[in-house]
N, C-alpha and C positions, 0 to 999 in steps of 0.2 A: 591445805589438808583436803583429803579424798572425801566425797561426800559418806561412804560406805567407813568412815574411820570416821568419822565425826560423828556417826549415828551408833557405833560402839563405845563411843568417849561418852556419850549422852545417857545412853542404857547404863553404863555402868558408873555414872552421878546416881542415877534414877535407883539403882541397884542399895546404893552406898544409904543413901537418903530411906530409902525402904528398911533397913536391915536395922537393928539393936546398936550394932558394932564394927568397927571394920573387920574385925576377924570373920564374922559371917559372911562378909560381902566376897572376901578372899574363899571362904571354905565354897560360895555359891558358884564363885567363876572358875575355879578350881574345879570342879564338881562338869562344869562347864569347859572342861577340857581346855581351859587354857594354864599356858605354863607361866612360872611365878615371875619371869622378868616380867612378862607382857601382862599381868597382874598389877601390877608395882606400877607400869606405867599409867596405867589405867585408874588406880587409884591415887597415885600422889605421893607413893613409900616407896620403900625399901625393898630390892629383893627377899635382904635379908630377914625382913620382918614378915614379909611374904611367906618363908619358908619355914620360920617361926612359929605362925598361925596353921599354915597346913601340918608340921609337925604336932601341935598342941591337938588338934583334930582328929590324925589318928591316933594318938593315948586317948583323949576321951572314949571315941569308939571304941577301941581295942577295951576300955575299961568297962563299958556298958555291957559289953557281949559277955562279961563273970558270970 
């Protein structure tokens, strides 16, 4: 593993371990321009549940903005 990939693998433990939920940790990296495979791999899931949570994130917002 690249040094420079192994210090993204570490940030985003550090991310996960910070955050309430995984769903935050996906809205943070998300939010952080990355896209949901590269998410997934980063945290240990699913695309699919990747896309999940970033779906669930914008109904929340779209709900706040009433």
């Amino acid at each position: 593993m690249e040094p420079l990939e192994e210090i993204v693998r570490l940030l985003a433990i550090q991310l996960r371990r910070s955050t309430d939920s995984q769903a935050q940790a996906i809205e943070e990296l998300s939010r952080a321009s990355f896209g949901p495979t590269r998410i997934a791999e980063l945290l240990g899931t699913t695309t699919n549940t990747v896309n999940v949570a970033i779906s669930n994130a914008k109904k929340r917002k779209r709900h706040k903005e009433r």
